[in-house]
N, C-alpha and C positions, 0 to 999 in steps of 0.2 A: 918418758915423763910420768910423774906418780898421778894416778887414780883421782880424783878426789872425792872421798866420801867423807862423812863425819870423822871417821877413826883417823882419816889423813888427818884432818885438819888437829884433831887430840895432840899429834906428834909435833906440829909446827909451835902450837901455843898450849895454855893451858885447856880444860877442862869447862871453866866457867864460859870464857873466850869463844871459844869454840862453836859450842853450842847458840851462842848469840851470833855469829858468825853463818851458822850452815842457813838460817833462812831466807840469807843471800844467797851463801855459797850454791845450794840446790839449782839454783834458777840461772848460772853460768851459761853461757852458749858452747856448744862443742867448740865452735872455730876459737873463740877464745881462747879456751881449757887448751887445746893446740899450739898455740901461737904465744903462750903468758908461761914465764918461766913460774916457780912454785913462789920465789919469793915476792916475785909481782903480784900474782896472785892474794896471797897473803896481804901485804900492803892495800890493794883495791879492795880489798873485803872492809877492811878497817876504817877507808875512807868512807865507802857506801852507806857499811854501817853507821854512820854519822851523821847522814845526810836526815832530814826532819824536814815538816812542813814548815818550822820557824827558819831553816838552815838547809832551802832547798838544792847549794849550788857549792862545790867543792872547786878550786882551780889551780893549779901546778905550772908556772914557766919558767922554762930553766935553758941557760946557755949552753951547748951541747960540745960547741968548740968556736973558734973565731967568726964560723961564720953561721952558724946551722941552733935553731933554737928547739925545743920540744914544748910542746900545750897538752895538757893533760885537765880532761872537761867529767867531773863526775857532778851529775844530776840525776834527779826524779827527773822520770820523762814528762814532755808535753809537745802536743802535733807543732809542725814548725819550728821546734826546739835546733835539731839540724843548721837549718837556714839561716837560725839567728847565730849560732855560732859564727859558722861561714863567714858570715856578713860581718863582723867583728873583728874577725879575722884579718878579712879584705879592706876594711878600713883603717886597718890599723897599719897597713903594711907588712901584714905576714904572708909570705908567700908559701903555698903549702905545697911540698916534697911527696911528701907519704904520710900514709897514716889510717889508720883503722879505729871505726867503730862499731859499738856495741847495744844494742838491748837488752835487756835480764826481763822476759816478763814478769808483770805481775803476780803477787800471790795470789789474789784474790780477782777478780773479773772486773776490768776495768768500768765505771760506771760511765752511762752513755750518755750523751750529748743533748740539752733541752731540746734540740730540734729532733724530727724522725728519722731516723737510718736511711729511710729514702731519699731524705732533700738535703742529707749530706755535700755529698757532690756538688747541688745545685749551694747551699752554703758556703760553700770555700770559694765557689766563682763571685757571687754576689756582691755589688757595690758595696757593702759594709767590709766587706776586706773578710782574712782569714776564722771559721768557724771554729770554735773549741773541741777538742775531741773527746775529751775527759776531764769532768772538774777537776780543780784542786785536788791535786795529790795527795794520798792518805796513807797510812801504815801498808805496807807490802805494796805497794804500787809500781808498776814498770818504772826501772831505772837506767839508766845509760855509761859507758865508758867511751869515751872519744877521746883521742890521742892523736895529734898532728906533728909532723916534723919539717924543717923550713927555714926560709931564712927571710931577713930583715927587706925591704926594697927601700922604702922611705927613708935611705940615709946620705944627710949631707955629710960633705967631708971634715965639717966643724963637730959633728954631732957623733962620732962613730969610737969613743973612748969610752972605757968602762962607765965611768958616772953617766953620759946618756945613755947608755946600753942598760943599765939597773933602772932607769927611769921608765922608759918604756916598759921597761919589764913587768913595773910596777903596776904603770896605763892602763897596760895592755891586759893584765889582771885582773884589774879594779874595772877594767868596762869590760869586760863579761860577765862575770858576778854579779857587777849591776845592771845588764840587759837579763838577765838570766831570770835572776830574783824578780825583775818584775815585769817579767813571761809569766813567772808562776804568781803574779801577783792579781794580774790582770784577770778581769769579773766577769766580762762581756766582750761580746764580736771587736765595739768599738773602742774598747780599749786593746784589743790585741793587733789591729789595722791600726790605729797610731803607733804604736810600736814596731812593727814590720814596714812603719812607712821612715820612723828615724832611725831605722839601721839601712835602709836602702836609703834615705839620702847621706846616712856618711858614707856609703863606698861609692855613692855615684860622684861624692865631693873628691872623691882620691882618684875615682876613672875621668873624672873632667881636666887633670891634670896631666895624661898622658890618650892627649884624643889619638894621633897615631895609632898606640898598641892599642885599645879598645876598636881603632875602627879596623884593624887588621883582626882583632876576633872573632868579631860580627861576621869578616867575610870568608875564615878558614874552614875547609872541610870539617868532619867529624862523624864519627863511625860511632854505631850502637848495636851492639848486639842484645835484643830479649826475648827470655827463655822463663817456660812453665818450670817451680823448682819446688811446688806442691797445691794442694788444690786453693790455694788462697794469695799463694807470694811466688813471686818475679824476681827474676836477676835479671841487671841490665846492668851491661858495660859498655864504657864509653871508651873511647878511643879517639885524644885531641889534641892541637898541639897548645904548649903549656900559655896562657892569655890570663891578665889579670882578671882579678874576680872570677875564673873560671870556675872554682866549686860551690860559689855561692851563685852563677848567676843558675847554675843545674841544678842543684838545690831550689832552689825559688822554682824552678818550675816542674820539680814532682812533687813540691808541696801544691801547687797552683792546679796541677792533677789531680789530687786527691790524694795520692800515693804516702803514708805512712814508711819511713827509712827502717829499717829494723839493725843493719850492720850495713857498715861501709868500708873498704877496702882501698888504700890510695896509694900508688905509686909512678914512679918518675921514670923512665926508661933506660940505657943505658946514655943514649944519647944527651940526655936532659931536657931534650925539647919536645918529647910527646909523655904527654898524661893518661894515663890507663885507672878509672875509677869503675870498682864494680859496687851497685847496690845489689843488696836483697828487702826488697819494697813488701810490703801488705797494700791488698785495696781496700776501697773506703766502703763502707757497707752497705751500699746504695749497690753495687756489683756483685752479683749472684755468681755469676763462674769465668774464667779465664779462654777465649776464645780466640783464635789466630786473629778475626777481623778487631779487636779490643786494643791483642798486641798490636796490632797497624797503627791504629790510632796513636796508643802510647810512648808510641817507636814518634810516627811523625811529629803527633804535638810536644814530646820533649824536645827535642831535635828544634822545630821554628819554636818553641817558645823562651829554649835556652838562646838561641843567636836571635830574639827579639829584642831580651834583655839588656842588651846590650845596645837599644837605641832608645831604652827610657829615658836615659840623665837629662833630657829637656822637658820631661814631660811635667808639669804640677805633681800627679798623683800615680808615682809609678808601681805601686799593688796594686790598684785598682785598672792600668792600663795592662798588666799581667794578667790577672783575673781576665778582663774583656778580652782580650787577645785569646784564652783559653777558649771565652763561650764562643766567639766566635769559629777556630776549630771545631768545637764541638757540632754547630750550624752547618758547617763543611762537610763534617764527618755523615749527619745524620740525612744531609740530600743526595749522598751516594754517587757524586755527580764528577766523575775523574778529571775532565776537563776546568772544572771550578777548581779543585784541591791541586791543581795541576798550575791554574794561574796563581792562587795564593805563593807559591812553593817558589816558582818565578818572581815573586814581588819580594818575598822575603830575602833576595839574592840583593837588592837596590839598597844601598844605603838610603837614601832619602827619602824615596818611600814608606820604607820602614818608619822611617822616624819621625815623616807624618803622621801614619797611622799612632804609633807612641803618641803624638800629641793629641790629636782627636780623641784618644780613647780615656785619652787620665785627663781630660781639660774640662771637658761637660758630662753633666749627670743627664739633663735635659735632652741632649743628642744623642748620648747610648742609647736613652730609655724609647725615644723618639722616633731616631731616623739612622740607628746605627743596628741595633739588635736585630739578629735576625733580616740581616738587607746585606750580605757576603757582597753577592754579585755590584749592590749599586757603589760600595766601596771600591772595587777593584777600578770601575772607569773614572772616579774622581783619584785615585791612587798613580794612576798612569798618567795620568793629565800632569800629576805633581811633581810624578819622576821626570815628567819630558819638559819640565819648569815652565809649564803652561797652566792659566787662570783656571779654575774649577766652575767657571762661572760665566754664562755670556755675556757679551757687549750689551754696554744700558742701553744702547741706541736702538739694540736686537730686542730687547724686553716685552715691547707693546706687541710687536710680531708673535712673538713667542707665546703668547698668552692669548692672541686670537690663534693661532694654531691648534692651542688646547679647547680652546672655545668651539672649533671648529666640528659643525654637525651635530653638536650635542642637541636632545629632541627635550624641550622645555624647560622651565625653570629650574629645576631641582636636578637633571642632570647640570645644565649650566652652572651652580652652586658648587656643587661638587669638585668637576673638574676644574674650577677659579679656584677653590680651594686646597685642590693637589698639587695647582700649581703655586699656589702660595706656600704651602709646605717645602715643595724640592725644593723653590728658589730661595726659603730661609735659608735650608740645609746647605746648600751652597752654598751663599755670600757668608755664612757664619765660619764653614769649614773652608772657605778662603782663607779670612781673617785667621783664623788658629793656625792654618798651615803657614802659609808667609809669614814670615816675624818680621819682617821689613814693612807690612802692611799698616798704615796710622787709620788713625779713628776716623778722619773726615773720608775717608774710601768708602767705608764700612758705612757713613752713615749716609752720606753720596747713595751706595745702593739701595739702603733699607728705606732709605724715604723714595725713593724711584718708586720700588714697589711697592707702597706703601701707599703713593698718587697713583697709581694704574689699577692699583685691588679695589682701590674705593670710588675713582670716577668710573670704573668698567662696572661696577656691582649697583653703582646708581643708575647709570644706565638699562641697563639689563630689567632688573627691579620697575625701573616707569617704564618700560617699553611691556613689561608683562602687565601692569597695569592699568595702561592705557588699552590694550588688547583686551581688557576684561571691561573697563567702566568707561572709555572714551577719551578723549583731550579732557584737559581744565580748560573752562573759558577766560582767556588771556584778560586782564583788566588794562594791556599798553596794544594801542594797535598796531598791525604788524602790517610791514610793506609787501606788496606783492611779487617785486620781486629784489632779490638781494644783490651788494654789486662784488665782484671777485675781483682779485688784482689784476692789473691790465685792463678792466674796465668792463670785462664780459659781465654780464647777467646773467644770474640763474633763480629758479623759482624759490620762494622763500616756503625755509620748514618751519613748522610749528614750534612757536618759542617753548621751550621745556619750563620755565616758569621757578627753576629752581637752580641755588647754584649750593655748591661745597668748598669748603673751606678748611684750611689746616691751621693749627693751633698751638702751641707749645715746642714740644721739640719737634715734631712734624712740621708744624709750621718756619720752623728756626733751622731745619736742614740737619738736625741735630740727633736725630734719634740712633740708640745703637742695639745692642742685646736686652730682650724681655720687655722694650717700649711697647704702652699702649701707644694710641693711636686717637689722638683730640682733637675734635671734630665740630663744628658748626653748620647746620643747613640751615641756610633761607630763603626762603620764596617770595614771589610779589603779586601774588594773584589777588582777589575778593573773596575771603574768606564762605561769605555767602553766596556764590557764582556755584553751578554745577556743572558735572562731569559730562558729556554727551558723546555718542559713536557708538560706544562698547559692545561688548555681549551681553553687560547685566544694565540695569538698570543704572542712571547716573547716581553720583555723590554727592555730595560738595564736597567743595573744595579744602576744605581745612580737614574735612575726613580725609579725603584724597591723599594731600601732604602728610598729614601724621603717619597712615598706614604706610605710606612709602619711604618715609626714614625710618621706623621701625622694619621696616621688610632689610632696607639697604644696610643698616647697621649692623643685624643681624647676619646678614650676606656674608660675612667675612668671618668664620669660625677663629675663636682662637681656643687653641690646644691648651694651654695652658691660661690661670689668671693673668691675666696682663699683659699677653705675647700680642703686639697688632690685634688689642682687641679694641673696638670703637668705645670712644668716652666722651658723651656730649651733655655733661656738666657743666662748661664752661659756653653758655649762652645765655641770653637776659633772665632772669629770675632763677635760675641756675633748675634745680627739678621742679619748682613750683612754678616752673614756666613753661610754655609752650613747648612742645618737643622740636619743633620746625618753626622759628618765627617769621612772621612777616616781614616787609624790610622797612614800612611805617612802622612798628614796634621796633626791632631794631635802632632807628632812627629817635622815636622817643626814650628808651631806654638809657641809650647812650650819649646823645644830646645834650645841650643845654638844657639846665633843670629836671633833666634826670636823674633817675636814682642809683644810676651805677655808680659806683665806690671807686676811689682812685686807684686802687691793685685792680678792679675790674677793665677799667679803662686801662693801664698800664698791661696788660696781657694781650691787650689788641695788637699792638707793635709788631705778635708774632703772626697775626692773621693773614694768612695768602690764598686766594683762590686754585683752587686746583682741579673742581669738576662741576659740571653743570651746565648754566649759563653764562656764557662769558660777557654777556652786554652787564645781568644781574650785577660778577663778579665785578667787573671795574666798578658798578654805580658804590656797591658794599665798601669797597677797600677806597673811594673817594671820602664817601662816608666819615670812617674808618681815620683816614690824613685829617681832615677837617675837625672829630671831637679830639685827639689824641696829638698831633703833631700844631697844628694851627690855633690851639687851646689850650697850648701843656700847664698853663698853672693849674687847669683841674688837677691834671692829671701826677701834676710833681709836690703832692700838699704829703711831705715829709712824716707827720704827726700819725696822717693815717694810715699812710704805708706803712709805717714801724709797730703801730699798734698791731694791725691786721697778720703781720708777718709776724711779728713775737707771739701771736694764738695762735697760729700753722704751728710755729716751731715747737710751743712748748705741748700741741696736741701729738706731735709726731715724734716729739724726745722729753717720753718723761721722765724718763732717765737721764742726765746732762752728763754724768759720767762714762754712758757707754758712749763709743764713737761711730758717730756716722755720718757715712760720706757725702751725705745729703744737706742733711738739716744741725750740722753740730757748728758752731762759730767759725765764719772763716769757708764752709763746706760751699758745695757747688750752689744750692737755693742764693744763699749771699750772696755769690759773685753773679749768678743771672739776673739776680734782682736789681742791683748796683750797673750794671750796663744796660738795662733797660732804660733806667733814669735816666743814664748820659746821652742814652739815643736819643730823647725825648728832650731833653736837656738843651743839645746843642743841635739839633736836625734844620732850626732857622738858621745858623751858620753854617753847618755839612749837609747840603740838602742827602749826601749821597746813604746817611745815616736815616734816611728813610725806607730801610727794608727788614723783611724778616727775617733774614740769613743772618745767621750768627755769624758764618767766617768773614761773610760782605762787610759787617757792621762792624768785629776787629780792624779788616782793613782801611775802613773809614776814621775810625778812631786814629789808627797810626797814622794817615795820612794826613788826616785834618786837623794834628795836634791836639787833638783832645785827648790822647794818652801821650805822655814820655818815653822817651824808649827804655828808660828801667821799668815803667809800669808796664808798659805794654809786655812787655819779660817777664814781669810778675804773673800780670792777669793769662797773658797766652801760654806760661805754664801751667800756671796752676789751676785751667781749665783744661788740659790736657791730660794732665793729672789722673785730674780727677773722674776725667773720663775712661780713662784708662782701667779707674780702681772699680767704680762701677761696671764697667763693662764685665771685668774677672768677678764681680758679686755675682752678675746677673747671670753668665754664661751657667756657672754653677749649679747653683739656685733656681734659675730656670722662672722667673718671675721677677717684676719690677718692685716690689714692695719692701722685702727685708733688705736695706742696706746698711746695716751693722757690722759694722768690724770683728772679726772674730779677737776671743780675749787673747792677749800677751802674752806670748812662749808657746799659744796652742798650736798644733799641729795644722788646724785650719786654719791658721794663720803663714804658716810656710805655706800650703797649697797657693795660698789668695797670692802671697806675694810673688810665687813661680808664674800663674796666669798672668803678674800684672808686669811680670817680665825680669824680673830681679833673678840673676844667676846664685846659680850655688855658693858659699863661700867658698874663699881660696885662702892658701895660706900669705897673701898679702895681704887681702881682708878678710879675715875671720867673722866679719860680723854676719851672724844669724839672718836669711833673707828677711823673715819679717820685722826684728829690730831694726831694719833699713827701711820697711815700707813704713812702719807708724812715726820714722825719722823724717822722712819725706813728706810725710801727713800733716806732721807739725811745722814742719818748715814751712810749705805752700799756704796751709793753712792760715801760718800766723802772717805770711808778704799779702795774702787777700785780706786780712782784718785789718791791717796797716792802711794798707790802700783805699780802702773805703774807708776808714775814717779821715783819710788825709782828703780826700777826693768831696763825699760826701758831709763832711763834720760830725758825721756820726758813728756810734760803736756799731756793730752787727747789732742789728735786731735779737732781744733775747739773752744781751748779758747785758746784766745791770749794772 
């Protein structure tokens, strides 16, 4: 084959030509110059030279014979350039035969990366998705040839005549060119990670179609051979049998490496059912030299994190659960620990496992960052529990045990805190990595658990709290006298304990059984002592009593860390004068407050409904929650005066949506605030006819409603979906987000809008329904939406609070 130098190239074209040509031509790779007849050669020079920053992406498909097609990809290069093809590819139903590609380095030195060559690596893993490796491509910039050969799979027997064969052709053309262009169009991390996220869900939307052969990928062997092949670049061949998406899901994960492709090598065997792909990789500049213990790593983590790949399609955010899955290897690699990397290797053999772990890791930000990073070992026993389709999480009944266990020996208060608080961490981690694993798990389970522990953090932390306080200043002296001694069931006596003088109470969704991901945690203490009464026993000197109580709801509120704003963190707002009131009130203020001729506000009184005692004193709690029935149940015209709920609720709303165009799932017409507020009433409304509509349970008080005809059975359909809903859509905000606050919809066609709507459980399209998951969640939004705005004004005679 001829030479190529400038004076070849004189001979093929003209003079002028030529020379504009060799600046390419120079930068050829030998294997190419080898393998490329003179006239191909020629032709690729001409394309190349073509290529520009306005006209970054050249593409060629052409029919080869009835059944066999050719893709021919000339670009400037960019890192994950590869993968995106692939993935294009594998979506479109190209199945790929053979095929080799190319790099031409650069004329000029590639410019580097805003981040530092060391945090490279650490880049590319990072929850924002894949890191840039070179800006925008400029004159003389690394360029690529990549050439695939292959045939069709996605063909129906209606669709397999020249006219759909030219259309595809056409598709298939037109969406590389347009994923390509804007690869290179893209400014930042987080434009390059949505992009890398909607070309993996179109090939997870073409592998959801054929679960069979994908779940036979996942579990066939695969051979890798890699070899030093100079002081910077690796070859590695693979050796597999032929599985959809197979070169894109290997691709994904020596971009998810680090690993830069330089030429790739692709062929089919004789047989046609084993795939032999050899890379020649560069590392990432964070890697100083090539080490056998390096190769182990890149040998194993391509190996599990290509056959992970292949158990993303359920996951919300499957780059980001590729990335995790890398750092976690990484964590593996770096404890040295044969027996850990030894269990890992065994897990990734389990379809199900695997495909928990894919959910866990693309589901929450808040649980990588939290209780997943860096914690290999705690993964594996929550992993195995999953695989043997057993709960991740103990019996509620085991709970209270479980947390005196934890309790158990700890030497003073501050360990005490501590360990209450570790175990309130595991047991988030759990019951949430429940709920994500089971997809068969519904919201009352979830929030069944979270308020369990949610009652045992906060009665065991008040306790604990006045037991160290008492040990310091004494009892309170009781203002109710107390008997001497108490009677047990069966009639026995035993001696009476010091009444604690205080009780706890839950409030809101705590109170309502209703809490799920990122709930705080709404709280009332009251006491009933003499505020002027003092402390006496202790070590220190007495108190009184209203110092007593203060410092002890401050101490006990605090008891309960929360990791993040608004995770079960205590909120004790909602008590008589709201902050300009007592922090701990009496249960005579209480009682005047909330009374006749009191100044509480009918939304004030209306939020008692949810108030249930749950720690303290239990003589206190029943006298409270009589209380409680007598202003609110036994009195509801205070509490049902329409004018001023509406008022009061249309200033929530419009403080919390000043924006009435963005949507949220909270507060926007129709949203969950509406439909809680609108069942409060009816409890309240009709509890003289349902007595059983006297409780705080939200599910007790749906079921009261349907029973006692105070809903219809279309309403009750209405309201029990579209509080399901909506609980649903919240839950996938919060899991995310990792806070109760921002419940905003991501906007329309955004890519965090496909995430929201995969957490909230919306499958992939299919081609029965094409429709886009999130165009089905905000379809769904308005649907629910609009049967709640309906119902309350049928119900109530009024519009939502907030639209005029």
């Amino acid at each position: 084959m001829t030479a190529l130098t400038l004076e070849t190239l004189m001979t093929w074209t003209d003079e002028e030509e030529a020379r504009r040509l060799w600046s390419v031509a120079e930068r050829l790779p030998e294997r190419y110059l080898q393998h490329t007849s003179d006239a191909g050669k020629l032709e690729d020079l001409r394309v190349l030279a073509r290529l520009s920053r306005e006209r970054p992406v050249e593409v060629f498909v052409q029919q080869v014979d009835d059944h066999d097609w050719s893709v021919a990809v000339y670009a400037i290069d960019r890192a994950s350039e590869f993968a995106a093809i692939a993935g294009v590819l594998a979506s479109m139903g190209f199945e790929v035969r053979g095929g080799q590609a190319y790099t031409l380095p650069g004329a000029a030195k590639p410019v580097a990366s805003t981040s530092a060559p060391a945090r490279m690596l650490r880049g590319l893993r990072s929850p924002r998705g894949f890191r840039r490796r070179v800006t925008p491509p400029r004159s003389g910039g690394a360029l690529i040839i990549d050439r695939f050969r292959g045939h069709r799979t996605l063909v129906s027997d209606d669709a397999s005549n020249e006219e759909a064969g030219h259309a595809w052709q056409v598709a298939l053309r037109d969406r590389l060119i347009q994923t390509l262009e804007e690869l290179h169009r893209c400014a930042d991390d987080d434009a390059v990670r949505a992009l890398a996220d909607r070309v993996t869900e179109s090939v997870l939307s073409v592998l959801s179609d054929q679960p069979t052969a994908v779940a036979r990928a996942a579990l066939l062997p695969i051979e890798l051979d890699l070899k030093r092949v100079g002081d910077r670049r690796i070859s590695l061949e693979v050796r597999a049998s032929d599985t959809p998406a197979f070169l894109y899901t290997l691709a994904t994960a020596l971009a998810v490496r680090g690993l830069a492709i330089d030429s790739v090598e692709i062929r089919t065997d004789d047989s046609g059912e084993q795939v032999v792909d050899r890379f020649e990789l560069s590392l990432p500049p964070s890697i100083t030299e090539i080490t056998d213990d390096l190769l182990d790593r890149i040998r194993v983590s391509a190996l599990l994190i290509k056959q992970f790949g292949y158990r993303v399609d359920q996951t919300p955010e499957p780059i980001k659960a590729l990335a995790r899955f890398q750092d976690l290897l990484e964590d593996i690699f770096l404890r040295r620990n044969p027996a850990l990397l030894k269990a890992w290797i065994e897990l990734s053999e389990h379809d199900r496992a695997m495909r928990g772990l894919a959910r866990l890791l693309g589901t929450s930000d808040r649980l990588w960052e939290e209780c997943i990073r860096g914690q290999s070992e705690r993964l594996i026993d929550i992993l195995r529990a999953h695989r043997r389709e057993q709960s991740v999480v103990g019996t509620q009944q085991s709970m209270p045990q479980r947390l005196e266990e934890a309790l158990d020996r700890a030497i003073g208060i501050e360990q005490q805190r501590d360990r209450l608080n570790a175990f309130k961490d595991d047991e988030l981690f759990r019951i949430d990595a429940d709920y994500i694993l089971d997809r068969k798990s519904d919201f009352s389970r979830l929030s069944e658990r979270l308020t369990q522990l949610a009652e045992i953090l906060v009665g065991r932390s008040a306790e604990l709290v006045y037991e160290d306080m008492v040990a310091s200043y004494g009892h309170p002296v009781s203002s109710v006298q107390q008997p001497a001694q108490s009677a047990m069931p069966g009639g026995l006596m035993c001696p009476a304990r010091p009444r604690r003088g205080y009780a706890v109470f839950a409030l809101g969704k705590l109170g309502g059984t209703a809490i799920g991901f990122g709930s705080d945690i709404e709280l009332l203490y009251v006491h009933d002592q003499d505020p002027n009464a003092t402390t006496a026993g202790g070590k220190r000197p007495g108190i009184s009593c209203a110092e007593f109580y203060t410092q002890f709801t401050q101490e006990a509120s605090a008891f309960i860390r929360a990791r993040r704003d608004g995770i079960f963190e205590p909120d004790l707002r909602l008590r008589p004068y709201g902050n300009d009131g007592p922090l701990i009130p009496g249960v005579e203020l209480f009682e005047r407050y909330y009374g006749p001729g009191g100044p509480a506000h009918p939304f004030e009184l209306l939020s008692l409904v949810r108030l249930r005692w749950i720690g303290g004193d239990p003589e206190l709690g029943y006298r409270v929650q009589r209380l409680r029935n007598q202003f609110v149940y036994e009195q509801a015209e205070r509490v049902l005066d329409l004018d001023a709920l509406w008022s009061i609720w249309g200033q929530m709303k419009k403080q919390k949506l000043p924006n009435p165009q963005r949507i949220n799932a909270k507060y926007s017409p129709g949203s969950l605030v509406d439909l809680e507020g609108a069942l409060l009433i009816l409890q309240v409304a009709h509890a003289e006819h349902v007595p059983q509509l006297r409780t705080a349970r939200m599910s007790r008080a749906f079921e009261a409603m349907r029973l006692g005809g105070v809903l219809s059975p279309q309403a009750y359909a209405d309201v029990r979906g579209g509080y399901s809903f909506l609980r649903r859509l919240i839950n996938a905000l919060r899991v995310v987000r990792g806070h109760a606050k921002d419940l905003f919809l991501p906007e329309p066609g955004s890519t965090e809008l496909t995430h929201l709507a995969r957490r909230t459980g919306y499958p992939l399209p299919t081609p029965e329904d094409p429709t886009p998951s999130g165009e089905r969640l905000l379809q769904d939004f308005e649907y629910h939406t609009g049967r709640i705005r309906v119902f309350i004004e049928q119900t109530l005679g009024r519009r939502c609070p907030g639209i005029e």
